[in-house]
C-alpha positions in Angstrom: 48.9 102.0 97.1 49.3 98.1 96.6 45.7 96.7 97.4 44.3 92.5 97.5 42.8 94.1 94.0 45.9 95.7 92.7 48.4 93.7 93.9 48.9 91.9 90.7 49.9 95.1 88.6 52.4 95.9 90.9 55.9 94.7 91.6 56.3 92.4 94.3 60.5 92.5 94.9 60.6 94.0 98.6 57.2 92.3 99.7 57.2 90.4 102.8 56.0 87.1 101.5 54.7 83.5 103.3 53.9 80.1 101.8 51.2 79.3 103.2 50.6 75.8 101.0 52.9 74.2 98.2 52.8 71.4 95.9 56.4 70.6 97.9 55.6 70.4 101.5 58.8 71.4 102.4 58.8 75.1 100.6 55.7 75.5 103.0 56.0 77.8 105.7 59.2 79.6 103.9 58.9 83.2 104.5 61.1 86.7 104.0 61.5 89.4 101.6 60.8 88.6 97.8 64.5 89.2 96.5 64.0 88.2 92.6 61.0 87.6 90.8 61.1 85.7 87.9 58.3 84.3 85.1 57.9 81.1 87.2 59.7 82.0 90.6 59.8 84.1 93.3 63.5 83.8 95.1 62.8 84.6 98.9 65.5 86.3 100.9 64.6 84.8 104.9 65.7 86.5 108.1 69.0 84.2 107.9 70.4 85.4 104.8 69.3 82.7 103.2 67.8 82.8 99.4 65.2 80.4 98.6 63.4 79.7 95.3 59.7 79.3 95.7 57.7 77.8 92.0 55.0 80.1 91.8 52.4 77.6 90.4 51.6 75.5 92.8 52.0 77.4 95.5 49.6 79.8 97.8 51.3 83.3 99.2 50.7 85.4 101.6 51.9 88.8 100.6 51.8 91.7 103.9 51.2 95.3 102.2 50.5 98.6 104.3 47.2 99.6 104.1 46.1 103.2 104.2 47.6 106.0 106.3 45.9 109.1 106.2 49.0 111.2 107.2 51.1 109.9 104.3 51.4 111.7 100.8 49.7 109.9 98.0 52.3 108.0 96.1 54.8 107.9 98.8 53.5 104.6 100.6 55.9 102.3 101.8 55.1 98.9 99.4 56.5 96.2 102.2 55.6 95.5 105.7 58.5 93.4 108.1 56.5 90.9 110.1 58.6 91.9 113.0 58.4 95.7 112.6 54.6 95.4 112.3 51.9 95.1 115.0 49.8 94.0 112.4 47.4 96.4 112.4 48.9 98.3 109.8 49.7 95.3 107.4 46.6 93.9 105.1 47.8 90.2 104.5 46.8 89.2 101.3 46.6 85.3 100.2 46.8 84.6 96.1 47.4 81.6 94.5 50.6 81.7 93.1 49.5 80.2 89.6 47.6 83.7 89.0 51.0 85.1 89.2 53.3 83.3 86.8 54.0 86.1 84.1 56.5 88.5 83.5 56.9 90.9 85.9 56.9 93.6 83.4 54.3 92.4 81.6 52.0 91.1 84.6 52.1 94.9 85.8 51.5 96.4 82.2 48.3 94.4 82.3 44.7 96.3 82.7 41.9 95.5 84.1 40.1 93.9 87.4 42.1 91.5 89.6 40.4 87.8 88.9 40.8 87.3 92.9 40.5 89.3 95.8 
């Protein structure tokens, strides 16, 4: 289960994503499906088809993951919440600076250890 904690050491590609704040005013407010995730960039898929690339340092995310539903198996949570499928009652949003991200996927999720934000 993808946590504010854990979120790091998982992959993000299917995460609803919002910029909330960036170093380029006018990637604020950009919002969708994280399509590609790259050492420096996330490349967000939006509601119109539309692929934007989003610089991860410089920029503060808000990432919507499930959070816990008794009913479901361990291991066979859903990772991604739509914004317009959910109520938001069963969505944690979850802000991080996007400068804590910038890594390789495969590394960043290979890493150990406590999340430096929560």
């Amino acid at each position: 289960m993808i946590t504010a904690a854990t979120l790091p050491r998982h992959e993000l590609n299917g995460l609803s994503v919002r910029v909330v704040d960036a170093d380029d005013p006018g990637r604020a407010g950009i919002e969708g499906r994280v399509a590609v995730e790259t050492t420096k960039t996330f490349h967000v898929e939006g509601r119109d088809g539309r692929v934007r690339q989003v610089p991860k340092r410089g920029s503060t995310l808000e990432f919507a993951v499930r959070t816990a539903d008794p009913s479901v198996a361990p291991g066979r949570e859903p990772a991604g919440v739509d914004p317009d499928e959910s109520d938001g009652e069963d969505a944690e949003r979850v802000l991080v600076d996007g400068s804590r991200l910038v890594a390789r996927p495969a590394r960043r999720t290979e890493r150990g250890g406590d999340s430096r934000w929560r």
